[in-house]
N, C-alpha and C positions, 0 to 999 in steps of 0.2 A: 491019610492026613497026619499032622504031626502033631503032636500031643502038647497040652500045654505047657509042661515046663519045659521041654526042648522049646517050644516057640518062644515062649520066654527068653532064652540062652540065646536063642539067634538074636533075638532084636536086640540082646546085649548087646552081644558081639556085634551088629550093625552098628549100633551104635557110638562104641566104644573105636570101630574101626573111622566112624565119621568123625567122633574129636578128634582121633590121632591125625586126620588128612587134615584138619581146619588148623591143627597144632600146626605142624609143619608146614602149610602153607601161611600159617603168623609167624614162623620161625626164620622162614626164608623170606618175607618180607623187614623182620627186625635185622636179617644180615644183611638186605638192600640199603635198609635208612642207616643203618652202622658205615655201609660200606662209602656212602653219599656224605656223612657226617665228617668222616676220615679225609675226603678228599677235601670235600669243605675247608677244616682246619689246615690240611698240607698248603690248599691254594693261599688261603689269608697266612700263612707263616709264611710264605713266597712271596707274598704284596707288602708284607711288612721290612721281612731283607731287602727290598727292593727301593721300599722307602728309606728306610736305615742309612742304605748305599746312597741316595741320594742327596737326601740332609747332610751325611758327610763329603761327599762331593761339592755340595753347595758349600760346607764351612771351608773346607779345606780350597776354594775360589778365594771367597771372601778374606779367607788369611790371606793369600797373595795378595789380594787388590790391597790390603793395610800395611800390607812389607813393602809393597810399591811404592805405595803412597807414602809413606814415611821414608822412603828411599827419596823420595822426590823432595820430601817437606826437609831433608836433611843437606840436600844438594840447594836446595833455593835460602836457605836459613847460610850454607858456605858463601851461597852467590854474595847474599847482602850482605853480611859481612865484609868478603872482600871488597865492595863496591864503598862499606863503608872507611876499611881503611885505605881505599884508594882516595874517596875522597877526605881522608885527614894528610892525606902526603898529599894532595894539591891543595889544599890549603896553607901550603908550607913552601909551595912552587908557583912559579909564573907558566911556565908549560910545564906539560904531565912528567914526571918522571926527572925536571930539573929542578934542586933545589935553589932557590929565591935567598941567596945569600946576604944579599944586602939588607933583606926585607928582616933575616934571621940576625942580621948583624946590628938589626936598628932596636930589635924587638930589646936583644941585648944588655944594649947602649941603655935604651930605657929604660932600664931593671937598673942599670947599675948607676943612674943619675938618679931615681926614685931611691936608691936605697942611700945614698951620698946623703940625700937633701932630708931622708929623717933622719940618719945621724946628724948632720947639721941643728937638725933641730931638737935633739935631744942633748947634743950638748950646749947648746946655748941656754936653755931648760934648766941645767943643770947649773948655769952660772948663775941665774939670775935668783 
C-alpha cells in the first residue's frame, strides 16, 4: 500500500494533470471562437467592399443619367431657341425663309411719317 504522503502526491499530480487537460481543451476551444470570430470580421469586411462597390456603381449610373439628361435639356433649350428665332424671321416673311419686303418697306414708311408728323408738330408748338 502506499503511504500517505505519496498518495497525496498522486492525487496532486492527478489532479494538476486534469486542469492542465481542461486548460487545453478551453484553449483550443478559445482558438475555435478566435478562429470563427476572424472569419466573421473578413466575411462582413467583404459585404461591406461589396456594398461600397455598389453604392458607387449606383452613383457613378446616376451621374450619367444627369450628363444625359442635361445633354438632352441643352439640345431642347438649342431646339427652342431656334424655333424661336425661326419664328421672328417669319414674322418678317410671307413664306419661310422670304423676306416680305414690302411689308418691311411699309413698316418703314410708317416710322418715317410718324417721325415727320411730330416734327411737324413740334415746330408748329414752337410758333405759337
Amino acid at each position: 500500500m502506499l503511504e500517505p504522503d505519496l498518495w497525496e502526491t498522486t492525487a496532486v499530480i492527478k489532479n494538476r494533470m486534469l486542469e492542465r487537460t481542461e486548460l487545453e481543451q478551453e484553449r483550443e476551444a478559445a482558438l475555435v471562437e478566435v478562429e470563427i470570430l476572424r472569419k466573421m470580421k473578413e466575411e462582413e469586411l467583404m459585404i461591406q467592399r461589396k456594398l461600397e462597390e455598389q453604392c458607387q456603381g449606383q452613383l457613378e449610373q446616376e451621374r450619367e443619367e444627369l450628363e444625359l439628361q442635361n445633354e438632352d435639356d441643352k439640345m431642347l433649350f438649342q431646339q427652342e431657341d431656334q424655333e424661336e428665332i425661326g419664328k421672328t424671321i417669319a414674322e418678317l416673311t410671307d413664306k419661310a425663309g422670304v423676306p416680305n419686303l414690302t411689308r418691311i418697306e411699309e413698316n418703314e414708311q410708317l416710322e418715317s411719317i410718324t417721325d415727320l408728323m411730330a416734327e411737324a408738330e413740334q415746330e408748329s408748338s414752337q410758333l405759337i
